[in-house]
DRENPA-3360 file (N, C-alpha, C; in nm, 2 decimals, always signed):
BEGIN
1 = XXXXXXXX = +0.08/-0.12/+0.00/+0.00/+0.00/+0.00/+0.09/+0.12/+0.00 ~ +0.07/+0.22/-0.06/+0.16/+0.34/-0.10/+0.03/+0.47/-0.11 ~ +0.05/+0.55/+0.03/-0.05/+0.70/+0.03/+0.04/+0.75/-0.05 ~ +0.01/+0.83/-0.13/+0.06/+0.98/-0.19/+0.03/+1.08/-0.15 ~ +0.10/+1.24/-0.14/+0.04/+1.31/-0.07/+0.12/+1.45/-0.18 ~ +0.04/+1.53/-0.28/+0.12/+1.61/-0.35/+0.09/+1.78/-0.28 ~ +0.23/+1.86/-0.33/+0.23/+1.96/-0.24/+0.29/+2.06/-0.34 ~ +0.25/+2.20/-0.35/+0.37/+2.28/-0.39/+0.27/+2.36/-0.53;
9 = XXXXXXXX = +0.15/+2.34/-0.53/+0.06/+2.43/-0.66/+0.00/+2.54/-0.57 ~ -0.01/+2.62/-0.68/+0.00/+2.78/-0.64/-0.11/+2.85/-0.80 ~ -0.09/+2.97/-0.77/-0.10/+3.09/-0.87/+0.03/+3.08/-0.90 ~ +0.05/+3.12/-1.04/+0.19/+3.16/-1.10/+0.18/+3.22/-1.26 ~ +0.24/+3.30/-1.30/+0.24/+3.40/-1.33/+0.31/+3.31/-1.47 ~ +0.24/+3.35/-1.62/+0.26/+3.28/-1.74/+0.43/+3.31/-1.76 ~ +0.55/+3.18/-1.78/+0.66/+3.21/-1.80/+0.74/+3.19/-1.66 ~ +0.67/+3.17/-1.57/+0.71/+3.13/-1.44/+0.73/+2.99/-1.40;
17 = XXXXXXXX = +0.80/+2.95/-1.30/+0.88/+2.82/-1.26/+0.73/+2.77/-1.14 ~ +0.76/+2.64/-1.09/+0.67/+2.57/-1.00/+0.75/+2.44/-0.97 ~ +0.78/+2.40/-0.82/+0.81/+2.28/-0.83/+0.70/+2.20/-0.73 ~ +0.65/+2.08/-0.79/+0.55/+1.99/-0.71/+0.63/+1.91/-0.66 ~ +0.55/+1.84/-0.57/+0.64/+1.75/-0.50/+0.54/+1.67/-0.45 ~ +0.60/+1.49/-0.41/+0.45/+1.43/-0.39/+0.51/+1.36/-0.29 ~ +0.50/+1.37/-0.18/+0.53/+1.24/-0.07/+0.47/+1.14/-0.08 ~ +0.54/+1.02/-0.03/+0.48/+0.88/-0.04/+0.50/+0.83/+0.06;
25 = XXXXXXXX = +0.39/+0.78/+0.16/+0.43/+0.66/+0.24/+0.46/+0.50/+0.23 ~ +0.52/+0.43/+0.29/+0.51/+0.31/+0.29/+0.66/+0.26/+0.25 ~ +0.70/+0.15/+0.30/+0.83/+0.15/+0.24/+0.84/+0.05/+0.12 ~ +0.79/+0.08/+0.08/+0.81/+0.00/-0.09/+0.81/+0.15/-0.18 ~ +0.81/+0.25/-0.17/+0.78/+0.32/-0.26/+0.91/+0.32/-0.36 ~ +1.03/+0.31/-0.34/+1.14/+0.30/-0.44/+1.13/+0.18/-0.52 ~ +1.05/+0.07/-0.50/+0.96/-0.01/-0.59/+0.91/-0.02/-0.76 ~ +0.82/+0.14/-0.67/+0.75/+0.18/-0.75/+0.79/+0.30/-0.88;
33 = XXXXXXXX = +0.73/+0.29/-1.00/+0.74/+0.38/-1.14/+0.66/+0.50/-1.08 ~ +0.71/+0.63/-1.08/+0.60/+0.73/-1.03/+0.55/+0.83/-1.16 ~ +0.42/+0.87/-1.18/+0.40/+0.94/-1.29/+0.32/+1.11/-1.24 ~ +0.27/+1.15/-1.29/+0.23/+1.26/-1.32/+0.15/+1.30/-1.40 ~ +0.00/+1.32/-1.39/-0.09/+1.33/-1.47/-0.18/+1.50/-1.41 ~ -0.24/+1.52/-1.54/-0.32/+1.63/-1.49/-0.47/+1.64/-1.52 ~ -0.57/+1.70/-1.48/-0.67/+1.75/-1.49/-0.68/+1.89/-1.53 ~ -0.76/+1.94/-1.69/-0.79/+2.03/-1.63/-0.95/+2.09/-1.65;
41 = XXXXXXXX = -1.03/+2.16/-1.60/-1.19/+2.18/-1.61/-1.23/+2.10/-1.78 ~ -1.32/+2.04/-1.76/-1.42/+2.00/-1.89/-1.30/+1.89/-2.01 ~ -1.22/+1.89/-1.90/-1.11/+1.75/-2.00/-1.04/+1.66/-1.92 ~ -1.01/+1.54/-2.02/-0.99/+1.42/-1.96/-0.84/+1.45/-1.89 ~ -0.86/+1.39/-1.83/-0.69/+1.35/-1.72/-0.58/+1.33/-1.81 ~ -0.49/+1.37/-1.80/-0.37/+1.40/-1.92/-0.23/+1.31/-1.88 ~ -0.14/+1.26/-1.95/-0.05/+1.21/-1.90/+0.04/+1.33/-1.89 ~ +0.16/+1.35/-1.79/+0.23/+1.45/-1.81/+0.41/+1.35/-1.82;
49 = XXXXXXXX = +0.40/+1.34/-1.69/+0.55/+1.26/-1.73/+0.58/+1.15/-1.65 ~ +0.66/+1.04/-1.66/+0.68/+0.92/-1.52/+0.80/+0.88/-1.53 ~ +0.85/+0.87/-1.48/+1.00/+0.75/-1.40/+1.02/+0.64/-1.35 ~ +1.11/+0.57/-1.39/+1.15/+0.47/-1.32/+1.13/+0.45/-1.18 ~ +1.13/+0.34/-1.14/+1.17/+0.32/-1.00/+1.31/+0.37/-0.94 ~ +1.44/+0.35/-1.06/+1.57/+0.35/-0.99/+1.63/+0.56/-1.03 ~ +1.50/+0.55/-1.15/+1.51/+0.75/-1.16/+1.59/+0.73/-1.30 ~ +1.60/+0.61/-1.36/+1.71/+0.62/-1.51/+1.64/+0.63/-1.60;
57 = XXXXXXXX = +1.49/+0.62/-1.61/+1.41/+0.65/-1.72/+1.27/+0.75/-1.70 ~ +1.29/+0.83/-1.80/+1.22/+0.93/-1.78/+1.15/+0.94/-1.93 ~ +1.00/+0.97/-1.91/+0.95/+0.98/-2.04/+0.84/+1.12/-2.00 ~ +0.83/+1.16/-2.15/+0.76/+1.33/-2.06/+0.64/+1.31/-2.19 ~ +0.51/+1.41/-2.20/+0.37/+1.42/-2.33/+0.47/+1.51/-2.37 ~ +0.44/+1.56/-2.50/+0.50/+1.63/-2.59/+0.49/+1.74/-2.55 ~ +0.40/+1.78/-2.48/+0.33/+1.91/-2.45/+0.42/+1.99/-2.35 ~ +0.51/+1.90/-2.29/+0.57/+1.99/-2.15/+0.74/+1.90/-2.20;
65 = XXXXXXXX = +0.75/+1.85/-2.29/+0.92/+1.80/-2.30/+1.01/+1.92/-2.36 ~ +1.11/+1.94/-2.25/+1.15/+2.04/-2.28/+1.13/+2.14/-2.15 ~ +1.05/+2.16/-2.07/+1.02/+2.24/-1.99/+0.98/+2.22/-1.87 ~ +0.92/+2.08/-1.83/+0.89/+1.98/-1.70/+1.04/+1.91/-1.72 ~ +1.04/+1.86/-1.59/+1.15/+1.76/-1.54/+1.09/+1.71/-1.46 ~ +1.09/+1.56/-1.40/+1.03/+1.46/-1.31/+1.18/+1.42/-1.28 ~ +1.16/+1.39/-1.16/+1.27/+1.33/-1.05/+1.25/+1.28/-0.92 ~ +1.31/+1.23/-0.83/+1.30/+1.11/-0.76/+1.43/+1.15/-0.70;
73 = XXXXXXXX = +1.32/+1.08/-0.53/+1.42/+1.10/-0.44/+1.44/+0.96/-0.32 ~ +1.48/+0.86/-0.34/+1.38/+0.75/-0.31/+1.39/+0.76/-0.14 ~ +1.55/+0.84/-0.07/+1.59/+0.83/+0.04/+1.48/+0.96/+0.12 ~ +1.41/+1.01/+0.04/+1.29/+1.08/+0.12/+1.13/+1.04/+0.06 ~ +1.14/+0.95/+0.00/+1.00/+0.88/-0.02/+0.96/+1.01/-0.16 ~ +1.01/+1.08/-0.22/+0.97/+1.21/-0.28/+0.97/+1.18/-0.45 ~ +0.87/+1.23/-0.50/+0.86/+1.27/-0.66/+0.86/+1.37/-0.66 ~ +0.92/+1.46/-0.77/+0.88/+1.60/-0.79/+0.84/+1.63/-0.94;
81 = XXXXXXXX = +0.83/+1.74/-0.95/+0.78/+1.79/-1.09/+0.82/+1.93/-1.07 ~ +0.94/+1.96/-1.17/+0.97/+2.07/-1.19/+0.90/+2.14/-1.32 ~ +0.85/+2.26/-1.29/+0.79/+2.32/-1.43/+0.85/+2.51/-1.46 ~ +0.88/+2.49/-1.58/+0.91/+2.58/-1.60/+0.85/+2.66/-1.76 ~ +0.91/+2.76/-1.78/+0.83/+2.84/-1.90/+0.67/+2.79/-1.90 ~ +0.60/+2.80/-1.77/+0.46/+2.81/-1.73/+0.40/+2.88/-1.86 ~ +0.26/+2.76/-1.89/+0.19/+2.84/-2.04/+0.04/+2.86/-1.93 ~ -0.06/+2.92/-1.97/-0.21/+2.91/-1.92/-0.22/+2.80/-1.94;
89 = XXXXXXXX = -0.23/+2.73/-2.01/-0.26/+2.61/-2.10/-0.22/+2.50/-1.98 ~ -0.14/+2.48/-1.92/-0.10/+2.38/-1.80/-0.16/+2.42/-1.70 ~ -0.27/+2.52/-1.68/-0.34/+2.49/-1.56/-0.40/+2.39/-1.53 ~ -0.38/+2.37/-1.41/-0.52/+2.20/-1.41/-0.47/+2.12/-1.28 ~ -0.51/+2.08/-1.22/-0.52/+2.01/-1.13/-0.39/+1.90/-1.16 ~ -0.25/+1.84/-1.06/-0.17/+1.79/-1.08/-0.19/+1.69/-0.99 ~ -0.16/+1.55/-1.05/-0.15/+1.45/-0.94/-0.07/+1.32/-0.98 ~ -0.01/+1.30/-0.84/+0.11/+1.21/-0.90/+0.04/+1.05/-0.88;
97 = XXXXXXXX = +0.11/+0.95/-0.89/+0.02/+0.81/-0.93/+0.16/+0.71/-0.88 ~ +0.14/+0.57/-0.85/+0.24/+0.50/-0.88/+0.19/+0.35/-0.91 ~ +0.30/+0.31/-0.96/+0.25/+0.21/-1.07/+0.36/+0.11/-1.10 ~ +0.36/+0.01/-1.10/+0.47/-0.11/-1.13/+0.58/-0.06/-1.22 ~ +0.52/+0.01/-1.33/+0.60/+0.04/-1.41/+0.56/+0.19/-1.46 ~ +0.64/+0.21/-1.59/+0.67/+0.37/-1.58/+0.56/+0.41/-1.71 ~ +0.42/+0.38/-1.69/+0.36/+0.35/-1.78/+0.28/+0.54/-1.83 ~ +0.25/+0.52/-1.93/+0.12/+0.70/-1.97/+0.02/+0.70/-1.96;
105 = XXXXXXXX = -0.04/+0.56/-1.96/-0.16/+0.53/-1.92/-0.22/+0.54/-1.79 ~ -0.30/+0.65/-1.75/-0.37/+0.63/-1.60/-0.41/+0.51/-1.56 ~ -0.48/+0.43/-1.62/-0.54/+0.31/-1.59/-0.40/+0.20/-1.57 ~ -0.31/+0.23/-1.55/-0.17/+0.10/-1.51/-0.13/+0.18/-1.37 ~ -0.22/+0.27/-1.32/-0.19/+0.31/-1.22/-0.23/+0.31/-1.12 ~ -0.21/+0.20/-1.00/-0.27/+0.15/-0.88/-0.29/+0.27/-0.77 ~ -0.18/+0.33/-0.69/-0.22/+0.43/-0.61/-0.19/+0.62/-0.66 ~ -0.32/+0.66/-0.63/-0.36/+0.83/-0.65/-0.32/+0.89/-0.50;
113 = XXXXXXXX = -0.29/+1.04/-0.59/-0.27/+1.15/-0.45/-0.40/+1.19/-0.48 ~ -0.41/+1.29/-0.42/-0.54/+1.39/-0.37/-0.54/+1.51/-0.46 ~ -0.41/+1.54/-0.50/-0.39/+1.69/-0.62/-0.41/+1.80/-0.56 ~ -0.27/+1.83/-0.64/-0.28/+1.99/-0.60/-0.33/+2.06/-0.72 ~ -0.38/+2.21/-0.74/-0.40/+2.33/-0.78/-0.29/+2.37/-0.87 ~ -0.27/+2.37/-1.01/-0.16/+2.46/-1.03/-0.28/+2.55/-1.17 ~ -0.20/+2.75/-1.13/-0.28/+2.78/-1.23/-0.16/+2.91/-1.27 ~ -0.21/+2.92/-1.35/-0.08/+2.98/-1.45/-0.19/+3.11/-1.55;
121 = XX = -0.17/+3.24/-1.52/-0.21/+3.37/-1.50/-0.14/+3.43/-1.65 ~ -0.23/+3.48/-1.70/-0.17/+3.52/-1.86/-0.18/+3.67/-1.81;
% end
């Protein structure tokens, strides 16, 4: 069993930085492939980016490669999500997931966080 718990969405100003972060309990979480997906009003849940277990593979949507970074911290139970060159367009509700493996698919993804807020001000 692995709680998630994500932290760190805000207001932010279009062209501006954000970093999320998602604590995990339980001690299997270095186990686990961690991803990142979003919501935003009147659209489906989005893949954004995920990782390996050991943090050597990283795959990002086309939409944020280049400007998100996902990373892993396993000696603090931690995922993050670095975002940068903030568009309006990435507002939406952020929530991190974990999952056997480092999959795009929400549905290969056993345990959800709660989501934070990220909104990005034109």
């Amino acid at each position: 069993q692995v709680q998630l718990v994500e932290s760190g969405g805000r207001l932010v100003q279009e062209g501006g930085s954000l970093r999320l972060s998602c604590a995990a309990s339980g001690r299997t979480f270095s186990t686990y492939s961690m991803g990142w997906f979003r919501q935003a009003p009147g659209k489906e849940r989005e893949f954004v980016a995920t990782i390996n277990w050991g943090g050597t593979g990283t795959y990002y949507a086309d939409g944020v490669k280049g400007r998100f970074t996902i990373s892993r911290d396993n000696a603090k139970n931690t995922v993050y999500l670095q975002m940068q060159s903030l568009k309006p367009e990435d507002s939406a509700i952020y929530y991190c997931a974990a999952a056997r493996a480092p999959f795009k698919s929400d549905t290969e993804y056993d345990y959800w966080g709660q989501g934070t807020q990220v909104t990005v001000s034109s």
